[in-house]
NUSE-914049 format. One line per field, with one value per residue (C-alpha): residue in one letter; x, y, z; residue number from 0. Coordinates in steps of 0.001 Angstrom, whole numbers, plus 524288, in hexadecimal, padded with zeros to 5 digits. Each point is the difference from the previous one (the first is absolute). Layout:
<pts>
residu [A ...]
u [X ...]
v [Y ...]
w [Z ...]
num [NUM ...]
</pts>
This chain:
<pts>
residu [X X X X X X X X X X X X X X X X X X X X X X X X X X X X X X X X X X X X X X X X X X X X X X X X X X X X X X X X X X X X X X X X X X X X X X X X X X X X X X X X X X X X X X X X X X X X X X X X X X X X X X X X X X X X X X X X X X X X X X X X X X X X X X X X X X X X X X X X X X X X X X X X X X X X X X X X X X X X X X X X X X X X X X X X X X X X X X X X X X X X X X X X X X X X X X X X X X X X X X X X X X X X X X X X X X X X X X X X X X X X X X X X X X X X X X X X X X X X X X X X X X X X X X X X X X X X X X X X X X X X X X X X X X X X X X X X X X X X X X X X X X X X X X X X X X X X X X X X X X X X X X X X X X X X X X X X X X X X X X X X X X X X X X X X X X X X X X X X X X X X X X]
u [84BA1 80513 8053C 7F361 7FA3A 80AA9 7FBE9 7F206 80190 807D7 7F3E1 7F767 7F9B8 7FF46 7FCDE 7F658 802B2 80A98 7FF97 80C1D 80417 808FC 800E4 800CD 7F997 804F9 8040D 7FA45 80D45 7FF53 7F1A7 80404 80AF7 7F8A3 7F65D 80762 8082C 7F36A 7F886 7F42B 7F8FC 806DD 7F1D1 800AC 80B9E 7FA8A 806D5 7FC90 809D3 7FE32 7F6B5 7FFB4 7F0EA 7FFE2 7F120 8058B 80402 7F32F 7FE7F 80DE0 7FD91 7F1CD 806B0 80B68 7F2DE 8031D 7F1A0 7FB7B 80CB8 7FCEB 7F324 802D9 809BF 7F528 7F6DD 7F557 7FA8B 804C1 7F75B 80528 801A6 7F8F5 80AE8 7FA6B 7FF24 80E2D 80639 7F856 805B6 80D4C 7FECE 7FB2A 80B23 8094A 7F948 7FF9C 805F7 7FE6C 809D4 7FDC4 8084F 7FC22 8084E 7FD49 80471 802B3 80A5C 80214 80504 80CAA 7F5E0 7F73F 7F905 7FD5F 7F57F 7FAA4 7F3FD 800EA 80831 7FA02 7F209 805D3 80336 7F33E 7F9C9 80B8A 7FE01 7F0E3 80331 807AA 80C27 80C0D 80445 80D95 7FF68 80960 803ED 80171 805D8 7F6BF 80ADF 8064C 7F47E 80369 7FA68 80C8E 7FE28 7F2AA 7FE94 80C2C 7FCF0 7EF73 8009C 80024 7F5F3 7F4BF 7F7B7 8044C 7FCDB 802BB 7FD9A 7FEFD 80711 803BE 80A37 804C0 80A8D 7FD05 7F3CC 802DB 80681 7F382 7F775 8079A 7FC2F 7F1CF 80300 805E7 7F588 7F58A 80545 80584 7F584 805D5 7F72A 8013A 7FD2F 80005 7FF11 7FED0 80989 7FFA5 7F27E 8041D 80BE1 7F769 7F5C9 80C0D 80679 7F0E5 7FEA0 80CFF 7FFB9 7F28B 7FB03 80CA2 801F0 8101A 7FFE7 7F5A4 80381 7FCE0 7FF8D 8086C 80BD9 7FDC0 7F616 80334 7FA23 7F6B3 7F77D 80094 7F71B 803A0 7FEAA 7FC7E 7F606 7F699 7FD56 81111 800BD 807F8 803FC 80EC1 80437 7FF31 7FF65 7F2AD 7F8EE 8009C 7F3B0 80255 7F865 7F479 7F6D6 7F5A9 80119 7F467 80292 7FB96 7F9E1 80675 80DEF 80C09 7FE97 7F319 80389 80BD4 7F719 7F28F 7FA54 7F96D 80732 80C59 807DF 80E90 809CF 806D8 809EF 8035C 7FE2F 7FF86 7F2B7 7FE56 7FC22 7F11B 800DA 80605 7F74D 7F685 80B23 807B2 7F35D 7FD70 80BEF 7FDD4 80613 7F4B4 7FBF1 7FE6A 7FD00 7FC9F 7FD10 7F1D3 7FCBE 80834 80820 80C6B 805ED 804B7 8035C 803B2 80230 7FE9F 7F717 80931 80ABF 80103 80310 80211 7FB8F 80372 7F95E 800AA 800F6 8073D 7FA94 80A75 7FD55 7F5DD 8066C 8037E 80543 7F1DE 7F9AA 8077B 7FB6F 7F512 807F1 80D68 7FB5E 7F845 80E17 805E2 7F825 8018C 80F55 7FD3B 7F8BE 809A0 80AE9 7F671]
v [8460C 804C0 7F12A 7FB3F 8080F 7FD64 7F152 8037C 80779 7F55D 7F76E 80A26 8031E 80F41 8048E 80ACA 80124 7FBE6 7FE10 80014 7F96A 80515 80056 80E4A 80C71 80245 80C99 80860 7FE2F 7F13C 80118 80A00 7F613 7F329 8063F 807F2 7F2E3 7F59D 808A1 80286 80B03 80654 7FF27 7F08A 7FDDB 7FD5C 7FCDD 7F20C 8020A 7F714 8023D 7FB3B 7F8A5 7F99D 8054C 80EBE 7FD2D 801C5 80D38 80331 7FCED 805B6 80D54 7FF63 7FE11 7F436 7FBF3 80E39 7FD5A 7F27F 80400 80C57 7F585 7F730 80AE5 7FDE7 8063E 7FF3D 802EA 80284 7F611 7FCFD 7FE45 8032B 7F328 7FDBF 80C7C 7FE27 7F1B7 80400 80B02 7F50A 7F8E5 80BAF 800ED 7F45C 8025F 7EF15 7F6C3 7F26D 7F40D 7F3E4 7F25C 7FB33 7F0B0 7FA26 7F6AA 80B54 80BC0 801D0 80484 80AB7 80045 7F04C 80742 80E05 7FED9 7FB59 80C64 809E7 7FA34 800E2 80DB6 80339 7FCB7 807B7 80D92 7FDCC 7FC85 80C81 7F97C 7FB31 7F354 7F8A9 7F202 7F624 7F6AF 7F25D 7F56D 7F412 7F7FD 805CE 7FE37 7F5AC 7FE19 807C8 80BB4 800ED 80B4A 806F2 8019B 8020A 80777 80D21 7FE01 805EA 7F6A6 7F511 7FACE 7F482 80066 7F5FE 7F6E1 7F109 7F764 7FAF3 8085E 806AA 7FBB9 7FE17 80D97 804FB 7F616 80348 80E82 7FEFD 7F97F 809CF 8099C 7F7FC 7FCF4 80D19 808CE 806BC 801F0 7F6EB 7FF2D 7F402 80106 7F358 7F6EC 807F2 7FC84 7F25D 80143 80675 7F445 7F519 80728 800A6 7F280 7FC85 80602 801DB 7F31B 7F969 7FA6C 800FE 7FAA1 80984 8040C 80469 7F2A8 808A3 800FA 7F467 7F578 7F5F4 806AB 7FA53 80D42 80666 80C49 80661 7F766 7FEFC 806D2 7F429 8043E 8012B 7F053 7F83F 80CE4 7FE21 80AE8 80CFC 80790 80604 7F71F 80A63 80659 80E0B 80C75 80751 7F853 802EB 7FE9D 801A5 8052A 7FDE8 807D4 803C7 7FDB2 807D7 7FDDE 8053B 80D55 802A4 7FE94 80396 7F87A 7F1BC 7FC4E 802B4 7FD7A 7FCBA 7FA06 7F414 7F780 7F3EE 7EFA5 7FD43 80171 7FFF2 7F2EC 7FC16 7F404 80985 80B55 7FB13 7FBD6 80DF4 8085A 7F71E 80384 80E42 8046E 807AC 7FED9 80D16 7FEEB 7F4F8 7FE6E 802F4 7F108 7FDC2 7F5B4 807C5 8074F 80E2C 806BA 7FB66 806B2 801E7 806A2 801A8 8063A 80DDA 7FBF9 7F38A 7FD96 7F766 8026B 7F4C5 80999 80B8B 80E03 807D7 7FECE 808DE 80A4E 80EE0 80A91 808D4 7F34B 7F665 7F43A 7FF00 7F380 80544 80B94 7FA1F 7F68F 80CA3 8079F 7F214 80320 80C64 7FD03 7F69D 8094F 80B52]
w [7A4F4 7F435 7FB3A 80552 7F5F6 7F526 7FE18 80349 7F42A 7F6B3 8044D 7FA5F 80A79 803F4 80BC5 80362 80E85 808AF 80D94 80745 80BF0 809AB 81054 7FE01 7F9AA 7F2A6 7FC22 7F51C 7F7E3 7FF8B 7FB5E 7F4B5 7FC6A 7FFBB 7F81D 7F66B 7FDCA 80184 7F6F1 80921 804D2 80C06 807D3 7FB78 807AA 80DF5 80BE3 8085C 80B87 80C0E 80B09 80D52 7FEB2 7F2AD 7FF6D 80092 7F073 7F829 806B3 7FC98 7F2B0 800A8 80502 7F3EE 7F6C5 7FA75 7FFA0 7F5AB 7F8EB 7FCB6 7FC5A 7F753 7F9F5 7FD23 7FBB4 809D7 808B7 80FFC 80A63 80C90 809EE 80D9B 80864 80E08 803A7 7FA5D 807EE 80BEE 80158 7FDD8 80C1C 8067F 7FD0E 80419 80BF7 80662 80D71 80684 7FBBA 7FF03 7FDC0 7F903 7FF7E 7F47E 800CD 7F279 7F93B 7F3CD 80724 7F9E2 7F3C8 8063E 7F4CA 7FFFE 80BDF 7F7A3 800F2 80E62 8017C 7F973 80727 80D58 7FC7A 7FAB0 80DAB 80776 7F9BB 801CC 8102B 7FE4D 80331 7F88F 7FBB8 802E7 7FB80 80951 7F4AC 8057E 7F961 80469 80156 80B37 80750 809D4 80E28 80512 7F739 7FE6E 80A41 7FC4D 7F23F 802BE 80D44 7FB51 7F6BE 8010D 7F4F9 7F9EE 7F1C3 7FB1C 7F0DD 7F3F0 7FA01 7FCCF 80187 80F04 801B7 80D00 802AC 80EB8 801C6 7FC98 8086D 80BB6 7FC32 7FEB3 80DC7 805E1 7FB05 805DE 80C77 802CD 7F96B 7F3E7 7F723 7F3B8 7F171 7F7D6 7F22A 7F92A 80413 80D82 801E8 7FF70 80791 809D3 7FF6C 7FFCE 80C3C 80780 7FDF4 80664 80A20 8029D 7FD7D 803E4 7F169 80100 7F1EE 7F955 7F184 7F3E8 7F611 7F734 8078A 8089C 7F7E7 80BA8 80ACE 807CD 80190 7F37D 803BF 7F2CC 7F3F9 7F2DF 7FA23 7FD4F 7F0F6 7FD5D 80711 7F284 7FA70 801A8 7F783 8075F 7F3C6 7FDD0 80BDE 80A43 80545 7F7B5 7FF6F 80761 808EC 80838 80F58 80AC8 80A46 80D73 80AAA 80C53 7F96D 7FD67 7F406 7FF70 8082D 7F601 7F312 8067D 7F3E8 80057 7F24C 7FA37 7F57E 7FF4D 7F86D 802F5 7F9E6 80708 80047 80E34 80876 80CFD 802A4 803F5 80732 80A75 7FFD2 80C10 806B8 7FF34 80249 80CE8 80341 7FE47 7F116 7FA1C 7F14A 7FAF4 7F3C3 7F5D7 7F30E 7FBA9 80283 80A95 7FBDA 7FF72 80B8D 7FBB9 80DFE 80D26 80C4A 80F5D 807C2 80D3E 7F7CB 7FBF5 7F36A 7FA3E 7F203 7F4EB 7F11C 7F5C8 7F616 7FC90 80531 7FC5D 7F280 801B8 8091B 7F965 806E7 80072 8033D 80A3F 800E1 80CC9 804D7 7FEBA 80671 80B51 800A8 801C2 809D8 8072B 800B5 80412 80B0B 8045A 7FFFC 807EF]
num [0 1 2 3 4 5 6 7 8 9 10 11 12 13 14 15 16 17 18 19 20 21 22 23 24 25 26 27 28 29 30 31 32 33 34 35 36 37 38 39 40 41 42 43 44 45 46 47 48 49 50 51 52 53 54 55 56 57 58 59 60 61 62 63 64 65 66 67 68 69 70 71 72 73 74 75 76 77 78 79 80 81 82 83 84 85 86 87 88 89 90 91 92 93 94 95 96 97 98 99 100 101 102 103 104 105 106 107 108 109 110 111 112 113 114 115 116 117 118 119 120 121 122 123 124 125 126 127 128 129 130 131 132 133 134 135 136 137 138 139 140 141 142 143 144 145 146 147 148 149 150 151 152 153 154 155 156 157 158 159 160 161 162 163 164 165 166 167 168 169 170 171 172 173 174 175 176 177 178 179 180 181 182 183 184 185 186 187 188 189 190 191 192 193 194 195 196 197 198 199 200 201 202 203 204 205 206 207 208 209 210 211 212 213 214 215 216 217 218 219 220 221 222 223 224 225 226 227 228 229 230 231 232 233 234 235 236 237 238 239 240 241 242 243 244 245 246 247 248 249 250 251 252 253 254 255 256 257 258 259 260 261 262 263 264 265 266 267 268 269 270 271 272 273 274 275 276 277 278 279 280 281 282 283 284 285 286 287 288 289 290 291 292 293 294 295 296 297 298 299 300 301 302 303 304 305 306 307 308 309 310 311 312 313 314 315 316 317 318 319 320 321 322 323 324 325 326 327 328 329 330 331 332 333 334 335 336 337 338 339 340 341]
</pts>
């Protein structure tokens, strides 16, 4: 701390506050010395040591006043806080007596953090089912038709999340397989919607070559393509369908029970669309639309009625997940997996 400081200082920058960082309480003797030496106020010196819920630390740093010492620094005036809602989720969190286990099927999971907002959604939804979270990290491409079961039998929900490239991409269709045909409940978030739609049409509609055109532009049933206004744009940079969008939802739908809401907005960020030319031929054959874009022309959420839970989302919901407000899909995804393992 006290180096830290040092070239902080040859910078000319001088600090006013310091917050520390350690895995255990500091004692009052290490706060005298760092600031008799860093040349701050003893009260300045607070203490950020490691908790077991990463949203236990603004309270920790609410409780060593961090927030009326930054202000009396600044010469303004600080009001004191509403945290009910705050401290009331965390008991929550502390509380929550169910446990629930989630394979999460993905070609990144060496990085954990490649998945946060995944993570910290699926959390979000866990403490608010009063139960806690232990993700099953599955690397996508040890998914074969010998392992499937081994490596997804124990799970009690399975998610198969974004991403590009081919890598893996059948480790994660035989997944969404073996969550449809053996009723685990099932989340697909961008490219696991499509993997969900690719694996329906092959074995549902008996289509053994069904694809997505951007990892196999050969196929003969292509059910996710090209979005039609990105056809010529060869460069990926900047061509992607980016940003909030609308989706309508319709009645009588999963979809429609988690959000209770006839519109929504989410935020995407892919290329690919599920492809049109199929969508009679897939909602014959019993995969329900449940939800569009405002005109129709783009499907946004797929899923199946005789299934306890079996969704797949163009866009991105986690985004939009915080730990006093879960996301209503995540958490309907996880009561799902609750009631399978009850």
């Amino acid at each position: 701390t006290q180096h830290s400081v040092k070239e902080l200082m040859a910078s000319g920058i001088f600090p006013d506050i310091i917050v520390t960082r350690s895995d255990e309480p500091i004692h009052e003797g290490i706060k005298d010395k760092i600031a008799l030496f860093c040349n701050v106020k003893k009260d300045c010196v607070i203490e950020n040591k490691t908790v077991n819920v990463l949203y236990e630390a603004p309270m920790m740093l609410h409780q060593e006043k961090l927030d009326e010492i930054v202000c009396r620094e600044l010469a303004i005036e600080c009001k004191e806080p509403e945290l009910c809602e705050w401290t009331t989720m965390l008991s929550r969190i502390e509380k929550a007596s169910k446990q629930v286990k989630i394979a999460l099927v993905g070609k990144y999971i060496q990085l954990h953090d490649a998945y946060l907002s995944v993570m910290e959604a699926l959390k979000h939804a866990s403490w608010a089912n009063d139960s806690q979270l232990t993700i099953d990290w599955v690397d996508s491409e040890t998914v074969t038709q010998e392992s499937v079961k081994a490596l997804l039998g124990d799970a009690d929900g399975i998610l198969v999340p974004g991403g590009f490239g081919d890598r893996g991409i059948e480790g994660k269709i035989l997944a969404a397989q073996y969550a449809r045909e053996n009723k685990v409940p099932y989340l697909g978030i961008c490219l696991g919607m499509q993997i969900a739609v690719i694996e329906y049409a092959r074995h549902i509609l008996g289509y053994a070559d069904a694809h997505s055109s951007e990892f196999a532009p050969d196929s003969s049933h292509p059910v996710i393509a090209l979005m039609p206004d990105q056809m010529g744009n060869i460069p990926k940079g900047g061509t992607m369908r980016l940003g909030s969008y609308p989706c309508s939802i319709k009645e009588n739908t999963v979809l429609k029970s988690a959000y209770d809401q006839e519109s929504i907005t989410e935020r995407h960020r892919h290329r690919y669309e599920f492809n049109n030319d199929y969508r009679e031929i897939l909602t014959e054959a019993g995969l329900v639309i449940g939800g569009t874009s405002p005109d129709g022309s783009l499907v946004e959420a797929v899923e199946l009625t005789v299934h306890p839970f079996y969704v797949g989302v163009q866009y991105h919901p986690e985004f939009k997940s915080r730990p006093n407000r879960p996301h209503p899909l995540f958490k309907q995804f996880i009561a799902a997996s609750l009631g399978r393992k009850s």
